[in-house]
C-alpha positions as CSV (number, residue, x, y, z in Angstrom):
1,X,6.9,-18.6,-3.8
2,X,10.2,-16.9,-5.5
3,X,9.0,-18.4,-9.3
4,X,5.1,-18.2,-8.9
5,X,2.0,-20.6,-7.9
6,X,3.1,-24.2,-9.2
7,X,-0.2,-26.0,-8.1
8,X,-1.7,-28.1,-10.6
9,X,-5.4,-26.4,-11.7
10,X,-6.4,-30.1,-12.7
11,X,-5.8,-31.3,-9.1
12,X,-6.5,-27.7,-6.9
13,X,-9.1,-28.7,-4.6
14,X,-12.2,-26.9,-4.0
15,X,-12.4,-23.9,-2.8
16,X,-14.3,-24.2,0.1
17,X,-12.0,-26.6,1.0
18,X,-9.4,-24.0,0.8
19,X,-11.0,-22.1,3.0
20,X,-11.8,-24.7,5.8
21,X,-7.6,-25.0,5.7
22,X,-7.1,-20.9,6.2
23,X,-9.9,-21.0,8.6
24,X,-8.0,-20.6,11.8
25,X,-5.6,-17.4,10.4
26,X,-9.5,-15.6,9.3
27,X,-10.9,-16.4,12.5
28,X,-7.8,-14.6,14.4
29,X,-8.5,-11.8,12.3
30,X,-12.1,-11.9,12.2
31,X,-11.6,-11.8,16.4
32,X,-8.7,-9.6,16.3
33,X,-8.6,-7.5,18.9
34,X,-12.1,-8.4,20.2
35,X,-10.7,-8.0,23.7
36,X,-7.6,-7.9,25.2
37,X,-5.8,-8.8,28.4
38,X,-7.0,-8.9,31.1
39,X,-10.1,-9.5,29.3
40,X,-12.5,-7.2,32.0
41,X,-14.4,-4.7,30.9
42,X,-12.9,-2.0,33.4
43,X,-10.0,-2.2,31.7
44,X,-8.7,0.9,29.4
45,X,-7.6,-1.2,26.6
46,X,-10.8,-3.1,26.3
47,X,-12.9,0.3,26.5
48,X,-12.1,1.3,23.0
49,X,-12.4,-1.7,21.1
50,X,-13.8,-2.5,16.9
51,X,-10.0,-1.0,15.3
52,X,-9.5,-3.1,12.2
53,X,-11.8,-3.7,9.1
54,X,-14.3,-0.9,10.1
55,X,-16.7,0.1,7.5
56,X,-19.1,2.7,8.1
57,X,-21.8,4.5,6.2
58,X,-20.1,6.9,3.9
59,X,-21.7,10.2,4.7
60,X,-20.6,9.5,7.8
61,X,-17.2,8.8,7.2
62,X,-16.9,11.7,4.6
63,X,-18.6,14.0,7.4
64,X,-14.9,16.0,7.5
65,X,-13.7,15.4,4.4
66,X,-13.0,12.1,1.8
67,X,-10.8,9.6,3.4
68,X,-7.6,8.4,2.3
69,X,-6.2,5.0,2.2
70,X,-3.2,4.4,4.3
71,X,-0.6,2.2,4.7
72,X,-1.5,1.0,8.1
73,X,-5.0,0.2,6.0
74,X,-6.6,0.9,9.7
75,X,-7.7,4.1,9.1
76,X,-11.9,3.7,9.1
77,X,-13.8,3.3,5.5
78,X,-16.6,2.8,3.7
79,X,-15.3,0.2,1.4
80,X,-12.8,-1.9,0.9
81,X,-11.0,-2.9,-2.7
82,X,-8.8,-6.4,-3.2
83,X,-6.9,-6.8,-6.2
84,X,-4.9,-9.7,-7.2
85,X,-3.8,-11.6,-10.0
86,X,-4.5,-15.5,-11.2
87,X,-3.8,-17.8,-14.1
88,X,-6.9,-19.2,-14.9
89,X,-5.9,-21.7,-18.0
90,X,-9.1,-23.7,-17.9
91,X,-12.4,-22.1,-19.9
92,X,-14.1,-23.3,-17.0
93,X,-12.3,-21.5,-14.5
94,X,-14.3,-19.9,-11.6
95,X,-13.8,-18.1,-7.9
96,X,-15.3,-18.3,-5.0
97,X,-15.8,-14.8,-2.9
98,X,-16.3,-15.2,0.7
99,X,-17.0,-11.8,2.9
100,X,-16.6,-12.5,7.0
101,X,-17.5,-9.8,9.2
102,X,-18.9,-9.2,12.8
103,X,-22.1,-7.3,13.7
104,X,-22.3,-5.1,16.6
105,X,-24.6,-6.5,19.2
106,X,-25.4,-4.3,22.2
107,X,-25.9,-6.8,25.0
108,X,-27.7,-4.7,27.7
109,X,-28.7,-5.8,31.6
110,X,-31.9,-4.5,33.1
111,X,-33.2,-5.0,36.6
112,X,-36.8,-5.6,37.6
113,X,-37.5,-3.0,39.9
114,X,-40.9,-3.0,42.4
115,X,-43.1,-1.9,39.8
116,X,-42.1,-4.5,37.2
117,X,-40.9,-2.5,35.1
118,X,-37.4,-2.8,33.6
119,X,-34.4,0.0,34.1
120,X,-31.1,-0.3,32.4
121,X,-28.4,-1.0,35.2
122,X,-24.5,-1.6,34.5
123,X,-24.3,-4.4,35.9
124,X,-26.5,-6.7,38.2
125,X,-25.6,-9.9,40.3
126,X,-28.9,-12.4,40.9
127,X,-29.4,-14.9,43.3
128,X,-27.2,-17.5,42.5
129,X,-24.2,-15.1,43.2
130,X,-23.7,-14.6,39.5
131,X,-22.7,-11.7,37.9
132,X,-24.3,-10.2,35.0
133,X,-22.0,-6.9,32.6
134,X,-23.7,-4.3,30.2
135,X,-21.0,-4.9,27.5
136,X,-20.8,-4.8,23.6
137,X,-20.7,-8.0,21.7
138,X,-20.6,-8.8,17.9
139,X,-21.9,-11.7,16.3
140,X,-20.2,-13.2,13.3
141,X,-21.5,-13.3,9.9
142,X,-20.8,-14.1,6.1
143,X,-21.5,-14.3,2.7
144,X,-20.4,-16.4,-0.5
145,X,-20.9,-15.7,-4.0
146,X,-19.0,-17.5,-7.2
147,X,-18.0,-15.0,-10.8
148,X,-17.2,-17.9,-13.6
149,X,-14.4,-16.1,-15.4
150,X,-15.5,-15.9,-19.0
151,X,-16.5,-12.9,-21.4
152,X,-19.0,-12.2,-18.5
153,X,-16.8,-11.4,-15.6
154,X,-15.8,-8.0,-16.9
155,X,-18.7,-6.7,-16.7
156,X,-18.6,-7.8,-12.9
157,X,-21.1,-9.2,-10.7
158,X,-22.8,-7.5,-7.5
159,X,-24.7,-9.0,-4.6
160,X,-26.0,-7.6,-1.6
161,X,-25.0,-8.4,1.8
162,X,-25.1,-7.3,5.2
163,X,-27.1,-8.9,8.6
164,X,-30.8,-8.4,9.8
165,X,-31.6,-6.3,12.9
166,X,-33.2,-7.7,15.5
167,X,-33.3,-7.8,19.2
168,X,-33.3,-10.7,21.8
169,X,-34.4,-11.4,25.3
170,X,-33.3,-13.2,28.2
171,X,-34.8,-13.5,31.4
172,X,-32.7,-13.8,34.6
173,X,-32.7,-16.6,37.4
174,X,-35.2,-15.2,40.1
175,X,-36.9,-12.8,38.5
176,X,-34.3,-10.3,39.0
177,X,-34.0,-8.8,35.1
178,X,-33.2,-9.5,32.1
179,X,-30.1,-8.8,29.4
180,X,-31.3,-7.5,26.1
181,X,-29.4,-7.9,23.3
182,X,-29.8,-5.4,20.0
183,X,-28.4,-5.2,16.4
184,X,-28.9,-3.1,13.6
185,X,-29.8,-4.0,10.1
186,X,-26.2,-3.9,8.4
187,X,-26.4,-2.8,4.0
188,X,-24.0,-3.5,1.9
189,X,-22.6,-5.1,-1.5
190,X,-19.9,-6.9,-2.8
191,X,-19.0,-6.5,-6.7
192,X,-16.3,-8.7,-8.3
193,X,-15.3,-8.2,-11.6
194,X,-12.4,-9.8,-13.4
195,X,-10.1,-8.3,-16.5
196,X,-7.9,-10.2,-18.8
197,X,-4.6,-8.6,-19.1
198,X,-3.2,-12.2,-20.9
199,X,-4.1,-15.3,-22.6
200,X,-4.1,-17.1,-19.1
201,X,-3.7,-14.4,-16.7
202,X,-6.4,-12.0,-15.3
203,X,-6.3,-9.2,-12.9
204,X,-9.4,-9.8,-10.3
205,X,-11.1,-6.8,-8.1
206,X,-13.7,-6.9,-5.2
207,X,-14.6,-4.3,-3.6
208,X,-16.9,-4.5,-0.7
209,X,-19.0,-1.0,0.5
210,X,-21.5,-0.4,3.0
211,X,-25.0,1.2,1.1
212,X,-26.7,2.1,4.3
213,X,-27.8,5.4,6.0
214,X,-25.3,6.6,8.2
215,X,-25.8,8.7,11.5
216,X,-25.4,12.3,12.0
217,X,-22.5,13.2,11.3
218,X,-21.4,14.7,14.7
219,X,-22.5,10.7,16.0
220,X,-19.6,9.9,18.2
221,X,-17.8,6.4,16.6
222,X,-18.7,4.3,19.8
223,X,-22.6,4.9,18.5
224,X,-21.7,5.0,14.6
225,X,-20.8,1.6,15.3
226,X,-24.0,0.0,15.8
227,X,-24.5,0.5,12.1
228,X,-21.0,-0.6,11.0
229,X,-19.1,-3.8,9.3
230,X,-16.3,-4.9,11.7
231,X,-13.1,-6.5,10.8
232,X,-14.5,-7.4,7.5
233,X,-12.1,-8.9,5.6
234,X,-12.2,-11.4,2.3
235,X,-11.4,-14.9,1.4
236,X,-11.1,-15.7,-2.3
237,X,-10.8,-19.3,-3.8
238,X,-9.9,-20.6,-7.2
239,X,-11.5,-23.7,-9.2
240,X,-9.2,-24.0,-12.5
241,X,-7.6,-21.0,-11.4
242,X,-3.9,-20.3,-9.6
243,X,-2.9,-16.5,-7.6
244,X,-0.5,-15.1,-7.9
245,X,1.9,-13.3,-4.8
246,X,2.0,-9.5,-4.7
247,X,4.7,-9.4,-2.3
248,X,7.3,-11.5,-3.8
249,X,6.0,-12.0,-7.7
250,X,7.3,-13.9,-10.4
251,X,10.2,-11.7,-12.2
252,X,7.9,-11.7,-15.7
253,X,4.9,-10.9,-13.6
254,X,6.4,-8.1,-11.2
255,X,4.8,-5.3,-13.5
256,X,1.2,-6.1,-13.4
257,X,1.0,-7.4,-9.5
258,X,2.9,-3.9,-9.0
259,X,-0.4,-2.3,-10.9
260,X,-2.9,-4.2,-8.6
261,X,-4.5,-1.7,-6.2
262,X,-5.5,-2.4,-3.1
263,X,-7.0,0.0,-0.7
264,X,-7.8,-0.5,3.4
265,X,-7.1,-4.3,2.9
266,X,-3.8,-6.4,2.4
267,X,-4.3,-9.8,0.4
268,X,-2.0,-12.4,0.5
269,X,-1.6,-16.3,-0.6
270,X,-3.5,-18.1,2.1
271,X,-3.4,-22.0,1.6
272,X,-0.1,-24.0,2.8
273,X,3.0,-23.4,0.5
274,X,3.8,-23.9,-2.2
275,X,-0.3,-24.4,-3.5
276,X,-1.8,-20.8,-4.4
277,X,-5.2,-22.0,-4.7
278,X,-6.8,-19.2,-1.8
279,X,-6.1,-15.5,-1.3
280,X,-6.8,-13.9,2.2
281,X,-7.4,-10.4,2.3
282,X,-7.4,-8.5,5.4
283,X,-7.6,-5.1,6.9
284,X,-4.2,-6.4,8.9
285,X,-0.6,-6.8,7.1
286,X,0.0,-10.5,7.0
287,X,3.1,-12.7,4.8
288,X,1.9,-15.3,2.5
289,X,1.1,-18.4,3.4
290,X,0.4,-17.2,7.1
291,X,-0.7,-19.7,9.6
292,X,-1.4,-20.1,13.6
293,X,1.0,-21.9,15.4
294,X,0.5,-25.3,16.1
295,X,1.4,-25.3,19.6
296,X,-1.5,-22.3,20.6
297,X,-4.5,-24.1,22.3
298,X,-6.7,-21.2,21.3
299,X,-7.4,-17.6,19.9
300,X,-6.6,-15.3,23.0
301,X,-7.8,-12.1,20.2
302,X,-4.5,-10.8,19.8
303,X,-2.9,-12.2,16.6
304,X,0.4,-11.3,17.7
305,X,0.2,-12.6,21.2
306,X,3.1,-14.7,22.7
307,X,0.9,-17.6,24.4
308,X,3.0,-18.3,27.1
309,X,3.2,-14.8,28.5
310,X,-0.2,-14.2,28.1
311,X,-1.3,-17.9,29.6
312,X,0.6,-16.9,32.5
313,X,-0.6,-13.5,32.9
314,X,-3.8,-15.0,33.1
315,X,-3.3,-17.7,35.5
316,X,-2.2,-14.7,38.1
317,X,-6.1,-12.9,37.8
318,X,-7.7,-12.7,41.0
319,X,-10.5,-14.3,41.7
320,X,-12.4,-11.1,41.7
321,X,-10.5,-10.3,38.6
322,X,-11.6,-13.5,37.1
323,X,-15.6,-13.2,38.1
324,X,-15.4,-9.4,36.5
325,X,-13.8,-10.9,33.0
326,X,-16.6,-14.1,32.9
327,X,-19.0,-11.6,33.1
328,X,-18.0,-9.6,31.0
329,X,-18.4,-11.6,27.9
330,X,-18.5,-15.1,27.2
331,X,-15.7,-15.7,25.1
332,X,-13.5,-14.2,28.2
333,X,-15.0,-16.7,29.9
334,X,-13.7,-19.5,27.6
335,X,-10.5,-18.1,27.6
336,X,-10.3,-18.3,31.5
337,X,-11.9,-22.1,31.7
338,X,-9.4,-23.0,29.1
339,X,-6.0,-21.4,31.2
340,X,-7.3,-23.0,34.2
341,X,-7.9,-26.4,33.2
342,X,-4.6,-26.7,30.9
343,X,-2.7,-30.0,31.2
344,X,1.1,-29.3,32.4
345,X,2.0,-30.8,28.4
346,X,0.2,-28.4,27.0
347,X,1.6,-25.8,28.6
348,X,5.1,-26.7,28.2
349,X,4.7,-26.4,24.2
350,X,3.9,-23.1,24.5
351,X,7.8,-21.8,25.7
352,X,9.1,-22.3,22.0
353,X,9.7,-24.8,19.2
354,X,12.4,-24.8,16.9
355,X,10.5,-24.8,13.1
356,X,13.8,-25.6,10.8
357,X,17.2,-26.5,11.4
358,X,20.1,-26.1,8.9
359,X,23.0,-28.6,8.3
360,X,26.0,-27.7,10.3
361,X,28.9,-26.0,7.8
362,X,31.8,-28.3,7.1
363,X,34.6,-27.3,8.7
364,X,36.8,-24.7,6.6
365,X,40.5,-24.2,6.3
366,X,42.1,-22.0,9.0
367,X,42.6,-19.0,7.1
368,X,39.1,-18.8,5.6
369,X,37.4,-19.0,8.7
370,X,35.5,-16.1,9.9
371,X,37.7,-14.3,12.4
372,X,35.0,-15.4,15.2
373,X,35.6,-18.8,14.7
374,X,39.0,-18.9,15.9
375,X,41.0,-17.6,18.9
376,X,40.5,-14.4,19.8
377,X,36.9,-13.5,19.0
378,X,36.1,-10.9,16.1
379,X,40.3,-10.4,15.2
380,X,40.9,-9.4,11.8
381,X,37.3,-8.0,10.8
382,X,36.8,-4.2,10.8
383,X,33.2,-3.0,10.2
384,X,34.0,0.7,9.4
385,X,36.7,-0.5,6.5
386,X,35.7,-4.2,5.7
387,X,34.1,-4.3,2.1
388,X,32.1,-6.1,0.4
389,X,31.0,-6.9,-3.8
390,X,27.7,-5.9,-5.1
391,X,27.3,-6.0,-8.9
392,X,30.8,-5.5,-9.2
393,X,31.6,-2.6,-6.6
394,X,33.5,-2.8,-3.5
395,X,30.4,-1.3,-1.0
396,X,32.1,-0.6,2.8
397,X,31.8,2.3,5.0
398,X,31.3,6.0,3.4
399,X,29.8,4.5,0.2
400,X,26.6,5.4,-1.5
401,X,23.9,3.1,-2.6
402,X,20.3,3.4,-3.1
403,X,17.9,0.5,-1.8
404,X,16.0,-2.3,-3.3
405,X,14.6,-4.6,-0.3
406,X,13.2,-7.2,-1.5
407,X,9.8,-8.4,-0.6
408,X,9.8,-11.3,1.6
409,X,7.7,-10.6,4.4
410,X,5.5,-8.7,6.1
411,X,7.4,-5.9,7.1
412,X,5.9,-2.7,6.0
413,X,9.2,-0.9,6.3
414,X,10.4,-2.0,3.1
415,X,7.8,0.3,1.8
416,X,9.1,3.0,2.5
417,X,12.8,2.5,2.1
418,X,12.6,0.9,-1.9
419,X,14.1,3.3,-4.1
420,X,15.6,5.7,-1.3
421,X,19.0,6.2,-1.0
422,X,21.4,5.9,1.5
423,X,25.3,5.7,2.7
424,X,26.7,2.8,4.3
425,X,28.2,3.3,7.9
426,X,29.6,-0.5,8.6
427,X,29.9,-4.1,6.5
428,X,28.7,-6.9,9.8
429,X,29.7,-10.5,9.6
430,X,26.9,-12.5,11.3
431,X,27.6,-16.1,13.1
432,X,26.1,-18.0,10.4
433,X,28.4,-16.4,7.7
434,X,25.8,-14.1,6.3
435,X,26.7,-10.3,5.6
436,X,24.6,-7.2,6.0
437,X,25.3,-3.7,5.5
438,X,24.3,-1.0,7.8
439,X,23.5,2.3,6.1
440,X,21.9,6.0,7.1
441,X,19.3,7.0,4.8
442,X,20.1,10.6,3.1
443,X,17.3,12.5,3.6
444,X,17.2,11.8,7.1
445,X,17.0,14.5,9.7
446,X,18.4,12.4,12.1
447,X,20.9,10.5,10.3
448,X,23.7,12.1,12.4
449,X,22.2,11.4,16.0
450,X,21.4,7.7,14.6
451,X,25.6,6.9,13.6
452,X,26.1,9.0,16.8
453,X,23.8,6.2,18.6
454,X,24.3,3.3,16.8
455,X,20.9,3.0,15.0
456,X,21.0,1.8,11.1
457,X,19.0,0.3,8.9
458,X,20.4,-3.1,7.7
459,X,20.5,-4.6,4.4
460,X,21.9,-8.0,2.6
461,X,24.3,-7.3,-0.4
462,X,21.5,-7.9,-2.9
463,X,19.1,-5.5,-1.3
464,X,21.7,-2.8,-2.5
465,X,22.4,-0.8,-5.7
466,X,25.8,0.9,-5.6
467,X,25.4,4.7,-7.0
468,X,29.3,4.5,-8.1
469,X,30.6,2.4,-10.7
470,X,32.5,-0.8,-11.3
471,X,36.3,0.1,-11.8
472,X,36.3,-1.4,-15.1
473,X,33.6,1.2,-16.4
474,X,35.4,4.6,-14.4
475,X,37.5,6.2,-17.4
476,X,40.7,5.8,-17.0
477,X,42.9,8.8,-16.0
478,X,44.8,10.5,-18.3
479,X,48.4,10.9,-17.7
């Protein structure tokens, strides 16, 4: 998306459309985390669980003190704010605002005891040999609401959302108990409002809060969160209306996606390149354009899971291992039903797929070959004295640059290291003839015991802003 959305607003399709097509990235991040390997609930990671997304009541929250945004944008909230840009061209033009978040749901086993009466129990196994788990579950939820972008919109739009409380019952096989299952009314609001900053181009916010009553405020999380929005996150469509990419922006439009502010949520484009017709906003860094690969058989709630390890991992349970992760929620369970019953083909799509391949380099004369291509491996480079061009400067070892990464990706490291300055330590020739610069940042500490080590940051030659001169603009000396 290097120059911008190029979809056609006369042919974008509809928005919920849009969303249907980003629906398996949301639901990875709606379910994100929900519970990990090895899936049972006696197992540490899965005992402090609900990390991303997390709104709470804001008294709460505020209990020590206002809350910051972070970079992470995990730290927990009481609202969420999405900015973003979009041409809307048409008079017509209109979004779509979808919210997506889950709602704690206390899922409770009680025994029958010789009275009849009902006592909570951890866990309880009736006649059938099955096993039932006390265990925390969260149902998912939603809510839509369209902003036509005329005169109107600036003055913004506000809904209410949120999820009823209730409580359900369900009687076990025999007589033996019964599981109760508990949720708390969720309150909250969504307000969009969009401002014109150009003939065709607006600057859209939505910021999402929770309105309701929080709990004391020495409540301890795992109990706040039976009042809280989890892994809320946002899906915005346009009809007549194109976004626009924050991370890598149009050069006449880096200013004013630069100004957008977003706080505890990270949107990005979210349809199939190169269409810009749906933003996804969510509590996790993601690229644009981001997608589930085609090759994973299902969500195993861990968005950055490598199936294959995982799959196996799984198949090697125990039996009583297994039992204790079916009980302990059902969407372990379908996990499990789906590793064991996976055809061989399946499987063997999950060790790796090759997504592009470039066309092979024509062969080059002898002498401008990279040294590695010929006898005698890496003979004739020298990474401490090789240079390299950059605006005009020789850049090699000892000199001084300051950094512009550019922003293709999702790597939040380049948002810390834009605008530092550094020196370089070594010019690297990679196999595919590519060149990247390895420098030590000046105001670290430990820039020493990195060169002593070997660690450096690495850049490409147009990721770098040499701090010295071309020679043709150093004075000449005087004789």
């Amino acid at each position: 998306m290097a120059d911008g959305p190029a979809a056609s607003a006369a042919t974008a399709t509809a928005p919920h459309e849009d969303f249907e097509r980003i629906g398996a990235v949301a639901d990875a991040v709606l379910y994100e985390g929900y519970l990990l390997y090895p899936y049972r609930r006696s197992s540490a990671k899965n005992r402090v669980r609900w990390q991303f997304g997390v709104l709470f009541p804001r008294d709460w929250v505020e209990a020590d003190g206002p809350v910051t945004p972070t970079v992470s944008g995990s730290a927990d909230s009481w609202y969420q704010r999405t900015e973003c840009l979009l041409r809307a061209p048409r008079p017509d033009a209109s979004v779509r605002v979808r919210l997506r978040f889950l709602q704690l749901q206390r899922k409770q086993v009680q025994e029958t005891g010789p009275d009849g009466r009902h006592r909570d129990v951890p866990s309880l196994r009736t006649g059938d040999g099955t096993v039932h788990l006390t265990f925390d579950e969260a149902v998912p939820r939603e809510a839509t609401l369209t902003l036509h972008l005329d005169e109107r919109a600036v003055q913004g739009t506000t809904v209410p959302v949120g999820a009823p409380g209730g409580t359900d019952t369900e009687p076990l096989p025999g007589g033996a108990g019964r599981v109760v299952r508990v949720r708390e009314e969720l309150r909250g609001s969504v307000t969009v409002t969009a401002e014109r900053i150009a003939p065709d181009l607006l600057r859209l916010q939505v910021r999402t809060t929770h309105t309701g009553l929080g709990p004391g405020p020495r409540t301890a999380r795992d109990e706040a969160l039976r009042g809280a929005f989890i892994a809320t996150h946002t899906l915005i469509g346009g009809d007549g209306a194109e976004f626009v990419s924050l991370i890598d922006p149009p050069a006449a439009l880096h200013d004013q996606a630069r100004a957008c502010r977003n706080e505890f949520t990270f949107p990005v484009l979210g349809d199939d390149p190169p269409t810009a017709r749906a933003v996804l906003s969510a509590p996790i860094i993601l690229p644009d354009h981001p997608r589930v690969a085609p090759e994973s058989p299902g969500d195993l709630h861990d968005a950055a899971e490598i199936d294959e390890i995982l799959t196996l991992r799984t198949m090697l349970l125990t039996d009583e291992e297994k039992r204790e992760a079916r009980a302990t929620d059902p969407r372990a369970a379908a996990i499990l039903d789906r590793v064991d019953t996976m055809p061989p083909e399946v499987f063997a799509r999950l060790h790796g797929a090759v997504r592009s391949l470039a066309p092979a380099r024509p062969a080059a004369p002898p002498g401008d070959r990279p040294a590695w291509w010929q006898e005698g491996g890496d003979d004739g480079l020298s990474p401490a004295t090789d240079t390299v061009l950059v605006d005009g400067v020789p850049i090699g070892g000892g000199s001084r640059v300051r950094l512009r990464p550019r922003g293709r990706g999702a790597d939040a490291q380049d948002m810390f290291l834009a605008g530092r300055t550094a020196e370089v330590a070594a010019v690297f020739h990679d196999v595919d003839g590519s060149v990247h610069l390895a420098v030590t940042l000046d105001d670290d500490p430990a820039s020493e015991l990195h060169t002593w080590y070997g660690r450096f940051h690495y850049f490409r030659p147009d990721e770098l802003e040499p701090l010295e001169p071309a020679p043709s603009d150093t004075p000449a000396a005087e004789a």
